[in-house]
Each structure stands twice: as C-alpha cells, then as structure tokens.
N, C-alpha and C positions, 0 to 999 in steps of 0.2 A: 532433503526436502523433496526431490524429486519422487522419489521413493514412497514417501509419505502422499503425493501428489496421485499417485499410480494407485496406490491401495484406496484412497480415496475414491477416483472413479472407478474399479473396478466395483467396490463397494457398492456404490450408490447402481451402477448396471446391477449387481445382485437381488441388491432390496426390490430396485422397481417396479417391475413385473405385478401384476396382479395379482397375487394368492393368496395363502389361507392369512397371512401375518395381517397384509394390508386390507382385506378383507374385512376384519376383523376391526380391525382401527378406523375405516371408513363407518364402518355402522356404530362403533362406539361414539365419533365423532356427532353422527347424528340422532342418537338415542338417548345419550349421557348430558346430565348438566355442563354448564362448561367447565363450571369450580371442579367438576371429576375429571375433566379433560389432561390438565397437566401431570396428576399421577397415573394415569391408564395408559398414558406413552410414554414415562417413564417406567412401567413393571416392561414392555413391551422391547421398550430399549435393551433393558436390564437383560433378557429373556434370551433377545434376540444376538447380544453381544456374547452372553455365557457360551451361546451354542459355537459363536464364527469362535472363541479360545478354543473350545473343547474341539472341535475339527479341527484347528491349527495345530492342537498339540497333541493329535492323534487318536481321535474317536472312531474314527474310521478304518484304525487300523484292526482294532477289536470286531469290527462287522464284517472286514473283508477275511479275518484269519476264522470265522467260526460262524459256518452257514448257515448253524441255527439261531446264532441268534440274529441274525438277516432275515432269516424265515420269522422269527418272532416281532421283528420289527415290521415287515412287510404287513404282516396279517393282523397285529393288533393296531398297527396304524392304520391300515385301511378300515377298520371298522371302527374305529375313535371319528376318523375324517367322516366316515357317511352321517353318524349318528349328529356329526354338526353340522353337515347339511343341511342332512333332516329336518334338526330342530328348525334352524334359518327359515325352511320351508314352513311349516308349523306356525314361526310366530307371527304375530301380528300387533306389529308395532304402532305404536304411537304419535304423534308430533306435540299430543294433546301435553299442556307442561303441567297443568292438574295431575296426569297422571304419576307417582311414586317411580321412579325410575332412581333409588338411592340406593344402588344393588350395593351387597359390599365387598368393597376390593379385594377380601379375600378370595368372592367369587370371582372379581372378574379376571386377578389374579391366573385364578385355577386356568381359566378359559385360555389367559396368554401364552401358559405352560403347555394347554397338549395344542395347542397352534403353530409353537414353536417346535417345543422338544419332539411329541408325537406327531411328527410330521414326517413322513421315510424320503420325501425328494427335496425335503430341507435339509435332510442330515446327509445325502448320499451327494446332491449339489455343495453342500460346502464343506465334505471331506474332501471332495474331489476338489476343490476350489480351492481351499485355504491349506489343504494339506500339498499342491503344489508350489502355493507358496514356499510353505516351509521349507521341502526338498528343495525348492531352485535358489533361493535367499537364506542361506544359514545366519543363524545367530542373528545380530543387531538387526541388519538391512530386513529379514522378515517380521522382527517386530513392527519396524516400520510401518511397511504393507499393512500386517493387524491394523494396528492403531489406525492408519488412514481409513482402511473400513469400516472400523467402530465409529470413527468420528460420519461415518456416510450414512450408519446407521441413526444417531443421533439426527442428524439433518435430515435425514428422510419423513422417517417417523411424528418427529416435530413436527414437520414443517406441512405432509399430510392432514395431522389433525385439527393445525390450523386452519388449512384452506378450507376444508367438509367446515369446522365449526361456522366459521368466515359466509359460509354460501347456506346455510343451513337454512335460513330461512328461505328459502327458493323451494323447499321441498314439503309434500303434505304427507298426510298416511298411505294414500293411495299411489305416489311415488316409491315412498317407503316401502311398502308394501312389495312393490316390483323388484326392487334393486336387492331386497331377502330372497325372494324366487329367484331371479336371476342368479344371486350368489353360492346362495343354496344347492341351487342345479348343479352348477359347475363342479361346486367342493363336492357336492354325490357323485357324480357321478367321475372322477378325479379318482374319491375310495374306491367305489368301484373297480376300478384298474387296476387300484394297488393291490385289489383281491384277488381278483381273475392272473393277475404277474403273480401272487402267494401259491395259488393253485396250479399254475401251468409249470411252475416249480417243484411241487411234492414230485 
C-alpha cells in the first residue's frame, strides 16, 4: 500500500503542472457541453495513462539509443506544439450556448493524442520518471508505483474538469478569449524551444 501510496503522489506532482494535457482540458471544460465533459477526460485519461505504460516499459529506451529519432521527435513535435498554439491564438471562442460546439470526439480525440503523445517534454519527463521507477522497483513493487500514478491521473483529470465545468459560469467570451491567448502564447512559444533545441542539435 505504501508503494501504491508513493506512485500516487508522485503521480499527481507529474500531472499538475500546467501544460499542453491540462491546458487542453481546462478550455474543453469551458467550451464543451457538459453531457461531453465526461468522455473528453476520459479519451484524456485513456491517452494520458498509455503514455506513463509505454515509458514504464521502456519507450525511452528507443529515443535514447537512436538520435534520430530524438531528432524526429524534437522537431516534428515542436512544430505539432506551435501550430496548437497558434490555433488557441486564432480562435475565438464562445460562451454563447446557441452556438454548435458538438465537435466530434473523434476530433477531439485527435487533439488528446498529439497533446499527449506529440509532446517531446512529455515523453522525455516520463521516460525519465517512470522509467526510474522501473530500474529502482523491479517487478511487482513498480507495478505498484504505475498503478498509483494511473489512479493520480484519473483523479486529476476528473477532478479538473469538474472544477472549470463547476465555475464555468463565472467566465464570458472576453475572459475566454484571454485565457486562449494566454494559453496559446505559452504552448508557442514552448515549440519554439523545442525547435531552436532541434536546431542547435543538427
């Protein structure tokens, strides 16, 4: 239990953080009906949980032994991350509930995927994270740790979308509006770096 106690909060410190995952779920929270809310964190869960196995059981060991495709991840991720910046910046959202916001989950799906997966300091922070699990916890006791962090993931995600849905009406378009700029910014200029680190590489 302990064990499981320990991968739990390390877990939940990983998720926290602001970035492209929560990012993403906050502005879903406040753009999506809320009947969409409960599938859009779980694709996210879903998403977010494949990646912490796939690092646990060694994804990272394939990026660290072959620098090109380190190089490919650097540089097609960095320019997946601006171009969703970008859009963030671009749109111009709603609160209006006349408006058609029935996007479908296939797309938004799509979106969870390169948020998650095309993400290079998502995959390099939880090789590095979840792949020391494995090395220092063999067998059983690192399942453990996983599993506690999956469950952290779960409870994160959840429990974010609730609050945003929860406070949602506090917010207008011109709110909206600012917290996509703001968001926007960051994730641009975020790629940005991961291109200029592609570049100061070759």
């Amino acid at each position: 239990m302990g064990l499981y106690l320990q991968g739990l909060a390390i877990g939940l410190a990983y998720v926290a953080p602001i970035g492209m995952q929560n990012l993403f779920v906050i502005n879903a929270a406040l753009t999506q009906p809320r009947r969409r809310l409960v599938p859009i964190a779980l694709i996210v869960i879903f998403f977010d949980i494949s990646l912490l196995l796939a690092c646990f059981f060694g994804i990272g060991a394939l990026v660290e032994r072959f620098a090109w495709l380190q190089m490919i991840v650097l540089a097609a991720g960095g320019l997946v991350v601006c171009w969703i910046g970008a859009g963030l910046i671009r749109e111009k959202p709603s609160m209006d509930h006349g408006v058609d916001m029935d996007i479908p989950l296939a797309k938004i799906a799509g979106k969870a995927f390169v948020v998650t997966w095309l993400n290079p300091q998502a995959l390099i922070d939880g090789t590095l994270l979840y792949g020391s699990f494995r090395a220092g916890h063999p067998g059983a006791d690192g399942t453990l740790l996983a599993l506690g962090s999956a469950t952290a993931s779960c409870l994160w995600f959840s429990g974010v979308t609730l609050v945003i849905s929860l406070f949602s009406a506090r917010f207008n378009d011109r709110i909206l509006r600012l917290i996509n700029i703001v968001c926007g910014s960051v994730i641009l200029v975020y790629g940005l770096r991961l291109i200029l680190q592609f570049i100061r590489s070759i």
